[in-house]
DRENDO-1510 file (C-alpha; in Angstrom, 1 decimal, always signed):
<recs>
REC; n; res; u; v; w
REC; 1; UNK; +20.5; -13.8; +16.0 .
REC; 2; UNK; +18.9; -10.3; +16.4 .
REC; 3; UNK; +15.3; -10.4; +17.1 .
REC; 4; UNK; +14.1; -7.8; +19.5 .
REC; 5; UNK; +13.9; -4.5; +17.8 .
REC; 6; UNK; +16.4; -1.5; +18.3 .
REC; 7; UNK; +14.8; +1.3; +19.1 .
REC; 8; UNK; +16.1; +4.7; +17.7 .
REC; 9; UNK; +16.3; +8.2; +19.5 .
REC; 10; UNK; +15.7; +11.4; +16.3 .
REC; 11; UNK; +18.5; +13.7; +17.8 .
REC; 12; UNK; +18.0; +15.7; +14.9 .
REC; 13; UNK; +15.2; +16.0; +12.3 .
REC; 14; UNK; +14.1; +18.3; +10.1 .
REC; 15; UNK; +11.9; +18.8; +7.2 .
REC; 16; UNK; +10.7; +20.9; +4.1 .
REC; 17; UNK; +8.0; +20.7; +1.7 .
REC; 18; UNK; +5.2; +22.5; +0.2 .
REC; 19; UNK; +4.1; +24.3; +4.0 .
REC; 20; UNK; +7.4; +24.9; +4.7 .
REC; 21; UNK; +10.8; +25.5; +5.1 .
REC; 22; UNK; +12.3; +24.0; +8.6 .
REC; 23; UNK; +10.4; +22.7; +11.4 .
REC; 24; UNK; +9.3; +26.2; +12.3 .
REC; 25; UNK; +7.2; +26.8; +9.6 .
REC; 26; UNK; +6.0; +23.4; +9.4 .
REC; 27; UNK; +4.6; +23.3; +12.8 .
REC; 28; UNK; +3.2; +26.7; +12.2 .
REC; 29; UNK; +1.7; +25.7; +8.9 .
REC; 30; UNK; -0.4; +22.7; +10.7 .
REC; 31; UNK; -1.1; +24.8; +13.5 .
REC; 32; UNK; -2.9; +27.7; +11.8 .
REC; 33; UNK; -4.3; +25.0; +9.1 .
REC; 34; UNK; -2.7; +26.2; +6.0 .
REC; 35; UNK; -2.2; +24.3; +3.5 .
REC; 36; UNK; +1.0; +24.1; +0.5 .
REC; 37; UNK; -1.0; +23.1; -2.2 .
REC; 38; UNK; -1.6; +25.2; -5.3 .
REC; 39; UNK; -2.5; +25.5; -9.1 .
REC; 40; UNK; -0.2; +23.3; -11.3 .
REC; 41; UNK; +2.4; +24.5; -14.1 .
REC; 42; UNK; +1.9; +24.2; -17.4 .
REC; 43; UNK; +4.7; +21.6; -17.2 .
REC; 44; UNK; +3.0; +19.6; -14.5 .
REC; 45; UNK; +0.8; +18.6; -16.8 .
REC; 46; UNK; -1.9; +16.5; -16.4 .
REC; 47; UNK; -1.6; +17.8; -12.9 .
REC; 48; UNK; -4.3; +20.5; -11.8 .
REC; 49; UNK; -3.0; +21.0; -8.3 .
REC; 50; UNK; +0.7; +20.3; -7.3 .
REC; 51; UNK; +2.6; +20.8; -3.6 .
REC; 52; UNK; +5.0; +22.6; -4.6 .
REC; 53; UNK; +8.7; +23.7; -2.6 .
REC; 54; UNK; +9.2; +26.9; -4.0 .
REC; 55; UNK; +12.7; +27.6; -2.8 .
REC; 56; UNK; +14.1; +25.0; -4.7 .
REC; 57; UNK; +15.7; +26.9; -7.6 .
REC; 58; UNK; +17.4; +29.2; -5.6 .
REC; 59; UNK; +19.2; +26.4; -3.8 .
REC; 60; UNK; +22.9; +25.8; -5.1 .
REC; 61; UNK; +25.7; +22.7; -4.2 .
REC; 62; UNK; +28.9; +23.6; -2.8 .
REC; 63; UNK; +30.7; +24.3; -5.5 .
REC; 64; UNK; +33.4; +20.4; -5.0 .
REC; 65; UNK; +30.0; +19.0; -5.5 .
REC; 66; UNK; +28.3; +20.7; -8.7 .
REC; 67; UNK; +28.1; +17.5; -10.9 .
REC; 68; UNK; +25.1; +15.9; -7.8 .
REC; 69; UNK; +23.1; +19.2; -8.8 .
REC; 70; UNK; +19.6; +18.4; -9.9 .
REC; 71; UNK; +16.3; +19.5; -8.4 .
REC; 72; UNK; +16.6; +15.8; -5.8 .
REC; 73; UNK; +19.6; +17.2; -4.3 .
REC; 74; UNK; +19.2; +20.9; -4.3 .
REC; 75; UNK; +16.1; +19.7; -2.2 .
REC; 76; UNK; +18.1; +17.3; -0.2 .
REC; 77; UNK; +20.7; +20.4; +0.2 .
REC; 78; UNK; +17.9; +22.9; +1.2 .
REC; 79; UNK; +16.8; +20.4; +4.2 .
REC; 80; UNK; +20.7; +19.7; +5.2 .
REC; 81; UNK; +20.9; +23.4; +5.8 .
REC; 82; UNK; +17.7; +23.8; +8.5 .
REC; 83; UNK; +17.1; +23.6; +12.4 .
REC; 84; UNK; +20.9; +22.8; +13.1 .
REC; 85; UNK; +20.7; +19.4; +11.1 .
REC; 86; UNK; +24.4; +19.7; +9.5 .
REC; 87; UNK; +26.0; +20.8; +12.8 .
REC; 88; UNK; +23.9; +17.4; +14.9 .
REC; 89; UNK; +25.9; +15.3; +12.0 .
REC; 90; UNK; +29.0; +16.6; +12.5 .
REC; 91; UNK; +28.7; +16.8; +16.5 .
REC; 92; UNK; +28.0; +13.0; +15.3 .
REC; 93; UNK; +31.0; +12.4; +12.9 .
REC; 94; UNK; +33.1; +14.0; +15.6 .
REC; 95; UNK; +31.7; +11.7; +18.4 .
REC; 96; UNK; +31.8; +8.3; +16.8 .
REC; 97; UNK; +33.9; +8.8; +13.2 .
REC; 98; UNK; +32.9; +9.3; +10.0 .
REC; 99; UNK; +33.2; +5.8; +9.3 .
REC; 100; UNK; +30.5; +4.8; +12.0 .
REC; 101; UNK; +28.2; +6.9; +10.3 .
REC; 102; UNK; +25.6; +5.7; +8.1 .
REC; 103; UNK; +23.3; +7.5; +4.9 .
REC; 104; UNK; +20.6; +5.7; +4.5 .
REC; 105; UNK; +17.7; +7.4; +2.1 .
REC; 106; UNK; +14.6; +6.6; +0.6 .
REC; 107; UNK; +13.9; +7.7; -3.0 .
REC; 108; UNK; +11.3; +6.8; -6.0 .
REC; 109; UNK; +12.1; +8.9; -8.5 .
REC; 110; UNK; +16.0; +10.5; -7.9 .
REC; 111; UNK; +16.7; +12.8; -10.2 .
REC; 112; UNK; +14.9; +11.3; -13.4 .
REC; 113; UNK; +13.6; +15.5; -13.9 .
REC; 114; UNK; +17.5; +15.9; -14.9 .
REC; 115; UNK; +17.7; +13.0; -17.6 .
REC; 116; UNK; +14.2; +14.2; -18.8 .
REC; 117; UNK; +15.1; +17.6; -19.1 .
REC; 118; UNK; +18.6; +16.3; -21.2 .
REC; 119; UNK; +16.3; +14.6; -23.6 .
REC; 120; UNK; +14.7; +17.6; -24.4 .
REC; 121; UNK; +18.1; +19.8; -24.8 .
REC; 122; UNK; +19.6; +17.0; -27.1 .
REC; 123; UNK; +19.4; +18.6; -30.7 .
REC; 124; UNK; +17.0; +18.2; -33.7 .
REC; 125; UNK; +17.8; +14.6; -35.1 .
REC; 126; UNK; +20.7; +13.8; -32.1 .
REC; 127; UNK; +19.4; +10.6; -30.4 .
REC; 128; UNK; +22.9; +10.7; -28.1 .
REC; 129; UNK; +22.0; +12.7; -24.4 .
REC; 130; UNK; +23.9; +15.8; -24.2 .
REC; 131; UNK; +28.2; +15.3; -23.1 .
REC; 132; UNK; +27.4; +17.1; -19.6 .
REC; 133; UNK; +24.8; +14.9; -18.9 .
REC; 134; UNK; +26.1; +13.0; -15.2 .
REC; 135; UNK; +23.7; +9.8; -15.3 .
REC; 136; UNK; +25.8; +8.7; -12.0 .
REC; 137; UNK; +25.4; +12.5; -10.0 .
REC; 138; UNK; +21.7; +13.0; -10.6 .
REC; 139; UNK; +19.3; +10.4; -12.0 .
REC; 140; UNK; +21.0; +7.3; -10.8 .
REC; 141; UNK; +18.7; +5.9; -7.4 .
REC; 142; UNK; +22.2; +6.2; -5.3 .
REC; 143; UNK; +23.1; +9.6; -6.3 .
REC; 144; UNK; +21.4; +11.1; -3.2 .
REC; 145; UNK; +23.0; +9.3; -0.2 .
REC; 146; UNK; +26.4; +9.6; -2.3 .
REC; 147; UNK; +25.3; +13.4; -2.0 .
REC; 148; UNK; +24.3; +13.6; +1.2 .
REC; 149; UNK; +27.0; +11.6; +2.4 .
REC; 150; UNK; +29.9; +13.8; +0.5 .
REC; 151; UNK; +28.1; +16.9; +2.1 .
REC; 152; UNK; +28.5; +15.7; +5.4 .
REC; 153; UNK; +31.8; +14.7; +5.4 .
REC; 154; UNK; +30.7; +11.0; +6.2 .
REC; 155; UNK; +32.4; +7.8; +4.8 .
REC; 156; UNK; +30.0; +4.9; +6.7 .
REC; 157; UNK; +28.0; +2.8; +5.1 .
REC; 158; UNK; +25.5; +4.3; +2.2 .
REC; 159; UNK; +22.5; +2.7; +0.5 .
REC; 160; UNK; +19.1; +4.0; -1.1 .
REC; 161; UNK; +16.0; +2.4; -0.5 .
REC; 162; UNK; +13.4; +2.4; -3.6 .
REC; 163; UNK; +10.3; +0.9; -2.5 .
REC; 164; UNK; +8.0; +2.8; -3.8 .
REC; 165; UNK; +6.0; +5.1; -1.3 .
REC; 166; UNK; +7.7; +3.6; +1.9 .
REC; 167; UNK; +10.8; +4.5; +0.8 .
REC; 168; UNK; +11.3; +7.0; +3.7 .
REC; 169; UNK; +9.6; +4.8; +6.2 .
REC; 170; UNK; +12.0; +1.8; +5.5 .
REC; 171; UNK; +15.1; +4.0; +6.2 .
REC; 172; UNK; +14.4; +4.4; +9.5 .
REC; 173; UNK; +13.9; +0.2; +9.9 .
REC; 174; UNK; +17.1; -0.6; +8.1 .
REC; 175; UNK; +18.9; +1.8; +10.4 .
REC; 176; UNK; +17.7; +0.3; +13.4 .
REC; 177; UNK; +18.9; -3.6; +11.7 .
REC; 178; UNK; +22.4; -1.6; +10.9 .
REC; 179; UNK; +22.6; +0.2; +14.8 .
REC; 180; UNK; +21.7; -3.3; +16.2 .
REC; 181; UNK; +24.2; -5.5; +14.2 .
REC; 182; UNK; +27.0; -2.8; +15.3 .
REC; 183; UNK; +27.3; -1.8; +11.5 .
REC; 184; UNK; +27.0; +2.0; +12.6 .
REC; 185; UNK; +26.8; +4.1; +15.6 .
REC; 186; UNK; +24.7; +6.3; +14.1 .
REC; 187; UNK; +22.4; +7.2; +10.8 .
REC; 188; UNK; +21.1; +9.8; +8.3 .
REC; 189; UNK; +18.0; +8.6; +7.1 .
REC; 190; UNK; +15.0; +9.4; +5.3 .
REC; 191; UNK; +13.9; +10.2; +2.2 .
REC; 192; UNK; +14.0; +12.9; -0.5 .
REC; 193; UNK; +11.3; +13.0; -4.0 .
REC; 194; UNK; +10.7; +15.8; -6.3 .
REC; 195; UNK; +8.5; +16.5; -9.0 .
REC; 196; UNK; +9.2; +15.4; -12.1 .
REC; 197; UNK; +7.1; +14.6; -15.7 .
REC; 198; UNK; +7.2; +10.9; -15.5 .
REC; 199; UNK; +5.7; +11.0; -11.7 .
REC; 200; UNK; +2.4; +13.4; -13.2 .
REC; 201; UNK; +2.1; +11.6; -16.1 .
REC; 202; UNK; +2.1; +8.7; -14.7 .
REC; 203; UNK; -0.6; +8.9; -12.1 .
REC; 204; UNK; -2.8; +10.5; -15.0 .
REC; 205; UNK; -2.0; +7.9; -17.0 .
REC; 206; UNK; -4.0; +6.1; -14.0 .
REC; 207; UNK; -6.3; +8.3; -13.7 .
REC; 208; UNK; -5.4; +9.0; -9.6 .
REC; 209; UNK; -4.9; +12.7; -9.7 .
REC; 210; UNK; -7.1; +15.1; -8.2 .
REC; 211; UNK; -9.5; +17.2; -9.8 .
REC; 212; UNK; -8.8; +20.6; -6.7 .
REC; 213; UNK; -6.1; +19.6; -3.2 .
REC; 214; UNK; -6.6; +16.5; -2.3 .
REC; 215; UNK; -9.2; +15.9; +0.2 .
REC; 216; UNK; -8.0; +12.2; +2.3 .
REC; 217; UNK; -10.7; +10.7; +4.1 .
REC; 218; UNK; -13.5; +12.9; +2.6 .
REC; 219; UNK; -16.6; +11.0; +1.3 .
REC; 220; UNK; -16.2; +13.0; -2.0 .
REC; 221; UNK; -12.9; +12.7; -2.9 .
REC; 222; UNK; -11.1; +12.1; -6.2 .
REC; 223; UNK; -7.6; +11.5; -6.2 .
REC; 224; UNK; -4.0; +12.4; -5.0 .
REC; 225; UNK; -2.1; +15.7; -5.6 .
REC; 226; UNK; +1.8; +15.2; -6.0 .
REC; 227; UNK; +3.7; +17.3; -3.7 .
REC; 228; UNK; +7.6; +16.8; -3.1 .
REC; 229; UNK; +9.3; +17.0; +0.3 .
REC; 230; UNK; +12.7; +16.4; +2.2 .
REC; 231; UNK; +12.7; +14.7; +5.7 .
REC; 232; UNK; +15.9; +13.7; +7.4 .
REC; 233; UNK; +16.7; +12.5; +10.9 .
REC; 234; UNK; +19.9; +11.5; +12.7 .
REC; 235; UNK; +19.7; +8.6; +14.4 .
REC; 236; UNK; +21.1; +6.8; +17.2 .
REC; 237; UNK; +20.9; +4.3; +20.2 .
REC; 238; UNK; +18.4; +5.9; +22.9 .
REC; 239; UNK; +21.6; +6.3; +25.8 .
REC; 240; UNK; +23.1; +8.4; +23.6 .
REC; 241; UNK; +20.3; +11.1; +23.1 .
REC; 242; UNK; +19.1; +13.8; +25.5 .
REC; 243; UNK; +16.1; +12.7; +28.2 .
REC; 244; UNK; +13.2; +13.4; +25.9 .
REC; 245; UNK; +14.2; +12.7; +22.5 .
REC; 246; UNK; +11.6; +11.5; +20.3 .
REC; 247; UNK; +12.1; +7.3; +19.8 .
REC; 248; UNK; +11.2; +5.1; +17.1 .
REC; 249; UNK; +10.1; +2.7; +19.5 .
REC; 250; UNK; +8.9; +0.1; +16.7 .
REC; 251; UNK; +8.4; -0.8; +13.2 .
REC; 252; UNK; +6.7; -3.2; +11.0 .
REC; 253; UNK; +6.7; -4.1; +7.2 .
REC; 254; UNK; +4.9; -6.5; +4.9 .
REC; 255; UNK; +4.7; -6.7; +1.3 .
REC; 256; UNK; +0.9; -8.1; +0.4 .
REC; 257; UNK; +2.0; -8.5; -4.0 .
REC; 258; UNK; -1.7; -8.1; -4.1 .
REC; 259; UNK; -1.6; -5.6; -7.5 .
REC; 260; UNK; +0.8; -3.1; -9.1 .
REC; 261; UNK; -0.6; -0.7; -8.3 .
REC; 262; UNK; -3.9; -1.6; -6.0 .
REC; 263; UNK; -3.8; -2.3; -2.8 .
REC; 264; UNK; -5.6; -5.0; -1.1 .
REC; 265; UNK; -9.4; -4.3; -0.8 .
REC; 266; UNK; -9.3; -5.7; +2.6 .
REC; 267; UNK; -5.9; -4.1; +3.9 .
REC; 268; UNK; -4.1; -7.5; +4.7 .
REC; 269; UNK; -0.8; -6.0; +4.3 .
REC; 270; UNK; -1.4; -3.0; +6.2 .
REC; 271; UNK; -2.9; -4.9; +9.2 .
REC; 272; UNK; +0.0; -6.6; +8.8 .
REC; 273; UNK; +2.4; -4.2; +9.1 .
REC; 274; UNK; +0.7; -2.3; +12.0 .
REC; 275; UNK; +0.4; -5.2; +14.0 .
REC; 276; UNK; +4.5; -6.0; +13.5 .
REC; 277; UNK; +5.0; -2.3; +14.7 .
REC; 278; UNK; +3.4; -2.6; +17.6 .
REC; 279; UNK; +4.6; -6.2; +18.3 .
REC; 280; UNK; +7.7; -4.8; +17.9 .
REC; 281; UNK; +7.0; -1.5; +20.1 .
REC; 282; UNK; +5.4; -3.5; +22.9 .
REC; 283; UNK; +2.5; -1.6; +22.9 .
REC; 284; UNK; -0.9; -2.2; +22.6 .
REC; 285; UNK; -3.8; -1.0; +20.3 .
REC; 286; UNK; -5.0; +1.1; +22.8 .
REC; 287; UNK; -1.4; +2.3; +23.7 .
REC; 288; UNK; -1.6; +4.6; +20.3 .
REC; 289; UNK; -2.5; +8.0; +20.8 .
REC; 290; UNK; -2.7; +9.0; +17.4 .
REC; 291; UNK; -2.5; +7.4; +13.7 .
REC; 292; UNK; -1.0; +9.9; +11.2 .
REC; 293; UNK; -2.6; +7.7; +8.1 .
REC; 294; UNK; -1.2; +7.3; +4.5 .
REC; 295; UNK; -4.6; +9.0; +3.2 .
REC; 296; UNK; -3.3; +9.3; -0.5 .
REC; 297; UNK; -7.1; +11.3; -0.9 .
REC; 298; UNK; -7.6; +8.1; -3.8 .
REC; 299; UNK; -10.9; +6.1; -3.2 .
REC; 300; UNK; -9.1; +2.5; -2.9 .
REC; 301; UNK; -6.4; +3.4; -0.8 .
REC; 302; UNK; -8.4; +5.3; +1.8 .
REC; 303; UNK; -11.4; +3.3; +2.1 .
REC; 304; UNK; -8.3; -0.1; +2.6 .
REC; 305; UNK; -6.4; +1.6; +5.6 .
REC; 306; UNK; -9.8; +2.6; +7.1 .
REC; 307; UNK; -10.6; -1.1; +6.9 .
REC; 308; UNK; -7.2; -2.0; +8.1 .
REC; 309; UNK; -7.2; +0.2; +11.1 .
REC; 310; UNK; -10.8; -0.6; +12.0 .
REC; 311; UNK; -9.3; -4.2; +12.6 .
REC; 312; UNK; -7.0; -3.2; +14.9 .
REC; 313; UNK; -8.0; -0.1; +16.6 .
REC; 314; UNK; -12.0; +0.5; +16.3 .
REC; 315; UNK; -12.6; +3.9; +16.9 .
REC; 316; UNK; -10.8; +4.2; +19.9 .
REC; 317; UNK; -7.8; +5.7; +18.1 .
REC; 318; UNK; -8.0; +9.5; +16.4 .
REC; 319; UNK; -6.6; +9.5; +12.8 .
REC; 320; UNK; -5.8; +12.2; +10.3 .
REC; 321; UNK; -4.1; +12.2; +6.9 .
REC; 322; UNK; -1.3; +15.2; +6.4 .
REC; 323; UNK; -1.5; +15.2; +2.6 .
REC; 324; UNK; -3.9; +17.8; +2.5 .
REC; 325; UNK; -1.2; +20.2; +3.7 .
REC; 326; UNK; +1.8; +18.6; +1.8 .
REC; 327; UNK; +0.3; +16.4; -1.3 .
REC; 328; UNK; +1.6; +12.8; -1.5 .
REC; 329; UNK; +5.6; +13.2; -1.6 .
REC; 330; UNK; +5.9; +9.5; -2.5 .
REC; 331; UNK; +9.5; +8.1; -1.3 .
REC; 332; UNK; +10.0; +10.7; +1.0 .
REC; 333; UNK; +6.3; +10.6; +2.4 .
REC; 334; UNK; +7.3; +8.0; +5.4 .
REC; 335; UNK; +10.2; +10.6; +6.6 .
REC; 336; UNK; +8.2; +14.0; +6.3 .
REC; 337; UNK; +5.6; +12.3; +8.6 .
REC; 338; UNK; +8.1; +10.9; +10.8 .
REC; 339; UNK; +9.0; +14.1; +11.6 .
REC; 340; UNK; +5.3; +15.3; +11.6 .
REC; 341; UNK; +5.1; +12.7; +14.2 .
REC; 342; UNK; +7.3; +13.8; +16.4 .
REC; 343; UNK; +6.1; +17.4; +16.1 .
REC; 344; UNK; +2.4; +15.5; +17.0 .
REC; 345; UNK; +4.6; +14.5; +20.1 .
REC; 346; UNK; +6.2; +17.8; +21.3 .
REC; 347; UNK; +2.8; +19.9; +20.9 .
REC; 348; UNK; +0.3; +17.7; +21.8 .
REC; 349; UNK; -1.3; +18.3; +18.3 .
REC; 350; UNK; -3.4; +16.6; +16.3 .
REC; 351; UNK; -3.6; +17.9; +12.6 .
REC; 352; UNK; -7.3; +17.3; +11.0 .
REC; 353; UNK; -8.0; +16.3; +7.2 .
REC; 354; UNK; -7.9; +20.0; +5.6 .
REC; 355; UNK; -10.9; +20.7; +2.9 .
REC; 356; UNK; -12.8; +18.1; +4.8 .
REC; 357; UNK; -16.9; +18.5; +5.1 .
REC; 358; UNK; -18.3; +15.0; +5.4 .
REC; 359; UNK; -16.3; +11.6; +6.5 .
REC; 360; UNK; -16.7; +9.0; +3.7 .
REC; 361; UNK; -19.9; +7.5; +6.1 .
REC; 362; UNK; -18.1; +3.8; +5.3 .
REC; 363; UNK; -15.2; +4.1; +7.0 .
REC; 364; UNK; -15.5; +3.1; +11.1 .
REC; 365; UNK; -12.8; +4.8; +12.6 .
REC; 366; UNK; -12.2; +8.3; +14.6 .
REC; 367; UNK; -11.4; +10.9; +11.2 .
REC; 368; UNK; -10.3; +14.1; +13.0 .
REC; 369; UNK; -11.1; +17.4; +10.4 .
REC; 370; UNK; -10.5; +20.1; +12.9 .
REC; 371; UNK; -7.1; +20.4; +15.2 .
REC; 372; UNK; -7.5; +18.7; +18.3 .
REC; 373; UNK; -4.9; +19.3; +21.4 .
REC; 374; UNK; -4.2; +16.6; +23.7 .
REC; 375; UNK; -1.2; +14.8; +25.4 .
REC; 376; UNK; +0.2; +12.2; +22.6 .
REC; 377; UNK; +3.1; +10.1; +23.9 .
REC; 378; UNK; +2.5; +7.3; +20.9 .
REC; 379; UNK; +2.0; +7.9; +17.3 .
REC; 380; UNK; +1.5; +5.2; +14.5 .
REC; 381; UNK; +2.4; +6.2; +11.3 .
REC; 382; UNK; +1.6; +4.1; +8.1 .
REC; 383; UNK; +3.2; +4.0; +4.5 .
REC; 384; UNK; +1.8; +2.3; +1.6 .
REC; 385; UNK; +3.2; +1.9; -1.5 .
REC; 386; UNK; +2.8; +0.1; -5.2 .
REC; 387; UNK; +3.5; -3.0; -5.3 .
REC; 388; UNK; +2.0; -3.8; -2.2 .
REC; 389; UNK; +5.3; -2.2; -0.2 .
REC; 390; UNK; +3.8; -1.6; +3.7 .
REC; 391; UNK; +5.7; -0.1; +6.7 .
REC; 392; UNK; +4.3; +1.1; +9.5 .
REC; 393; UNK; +6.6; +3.6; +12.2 .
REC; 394; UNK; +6.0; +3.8; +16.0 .
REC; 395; UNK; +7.1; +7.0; +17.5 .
REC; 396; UNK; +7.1; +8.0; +20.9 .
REC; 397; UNK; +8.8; +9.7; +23.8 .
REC; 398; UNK; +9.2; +7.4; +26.7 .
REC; 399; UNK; +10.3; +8.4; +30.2 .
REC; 400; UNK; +14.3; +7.5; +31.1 .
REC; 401; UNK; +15.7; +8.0; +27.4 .
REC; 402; UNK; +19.3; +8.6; +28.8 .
REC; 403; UNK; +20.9; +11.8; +29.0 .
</recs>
């Protein structure tokens, strides 16, 4: 019986979304405080303000693996090809085999853009979906790790993980479970979401999307603003990372049921899930440096996970959401803060709330809204999701990670 948890080294990470392509231009995009989100499309309808990757329909698949091309995997593609990621995979592949290597990526919504855009290509009167329409290659949940995998040359074990908004974050768990029970040497994880008509509509339909950017945390805000993002890391056992890696030391997970779509008033599941990370982690409350929040910018969800980490941490504990620079990336929001987490790590950076004025005056915990520098060796970072779907990441970089 496996108990303990397995903590994970990031050899490699990487990330893109609406502030940037790489980790380059991520960190520079928190640093100087600029944000990715801009006006909607007139396709993103109801959507006024969307967070956008620009560089997406530039992006092409190798041509052995055109039938996986939709706007998912030219996004998944786009990430595979920054800070050295595909070379740390195959340094990884050549190390322990392709077989030992695992995919294992979080998704909500796939490639459903592609089957929406075949409905609209079928002709007048033709209820069939067009003949060179792949179901399998693009909308299908699995079509990205199959992707991913294929483009790395990888044959291990491959899964995707749909649960809603920790999609991303759940990767990272299920690779430390696979690691553990000597399934894999080593992983791909994290998550990939793009925009698409049934993700807008839907949160209008709700009545959850933001009038301007999103503004998490603020005391007037309204709403969330979609963005879509790709965030992958390689993982593996610390011993077999440099001194210095960033770790995922622990991670917790509930699921609360409280509502479709609402999450508990109180945060039960949340607390829940924090307090199983840092079980988990060995750490205490007061071990956490910094708490990269959910902060979907929605009046329920905000106003919970400011309950839920008043429980645990008080105000001892600074806290900032990052979907004022991104939007809410929904299944591949628990990676791209991941990696914003370690990032946090390496500069000793704290990114505030943009667009910020006044902190909701109800909620009892530290809200940072301007950049703040200090040494961070722990960050806590939360993912909340429909359904009540929690998960909660610990990320650190401890002394004596082997060389």
């Amino acid at each position: 019986m496996h108990s303990a948890f397995f903590p994970l080294a990031l050899s490699a990470y990487t990330a893109v979304s609406a502030i940037g392509t790489g980790l380059d231009a991520t960190r520079k995009a928190l640093q100087d405080r600029q944000g990715g989100l801009r006006p909607a499309e007139p396709d993103d309808a109801p959507a006024r303000w969307v967070g956008r990757v620009t560089d997406i329909e530039a992006v092409e698949l190798p041509p052995e693996l055109a039938r996986f091309s939709c706007r998912n995997n030219r996004l998944a593609e786009l990430a595979l090809r920054q800070d050295g990621f595909a070379a740390a995979v195959e340094h990884a592949r050549q190390r322990f085999g392709a077989g030992r290597v695992a995919v294992i990526l979080g998704t909500s919504t796939s490639g459903i853009a592609e089957t929406e855009a075949a409905y609209r290509r079928r002709p007048k009167g033709q209820t069939a979906l067009p003949d060179d329409f792949d179901f399998a290659a693009t909308h299908d949940l699995f079509s990205l790790p199959r992707f991913v995998r294929a483009r790395l040359g990888l044959s291990g074990p491959a899964f995707s993980i749909s649960t809603a908004c920790t999609s991303g974050a759940r990767a990272f768990m299920e690779a430390s479970t696979m690691i553990q029970l000597g399934l894999c040497d080593a992983a791909v994880v994290g998550g990939v979401d793009t925009l698409c008509r049934m993700t807008l509509q839907g949160f209008g339909s709700l009545a959850l999307l933001s009038e301007g950017p999103t503004r998490p945390c603020a005391s007037d805000r309204d709403g969330i603003t979609v963005g879509e993002a790709a965030g992958f890391a390689l993982v593996v056992a610390p011993q077999h990372a440099p001194s210095g890696t960033p770790v995922l030391l622990g991670a917790g997970a509930s699921s609360d049921g409280h509502h479709m779509s609402s999450p508990h008033p109180e945060g039960l599941g949340a607390v829940s899930a924090m307090q199983a990370a840092l079980a988990a982690s060995g750490l205490e409350p007061g071990q956490i440096d910094y708490i990269n929040l959910h902060g979907t910018g929605t009046r329920a969800n905000d106003s919970m996970e400011a309950r839920a980490v008043a429980h645990l941490f008080g105000r001892e504990v600074p806290c900032s959401s990052t979907k004022g620079w991104t939007g809410h990336t929904l299944g591949a929001s628990g990676a791209l803060e991941a990696v914003i987490a370690a990032l946090s790590i390496q500069d000793g950076l704290m990114p505030g709330c943009l667009g910020v004025t006044e902190i909701d005056p109800e909620f009892e915990i530290d809200i940072v809204t301007a950049n703040r520098s200090a040494p961070i060796r722990h960050v806590l970072s939360n993912s909340f999701g429909f359904g009540g779907s929690n998960c909660s990441l610990i990320i650190g970089a401890p002394a004596g990670a082997g060389a």
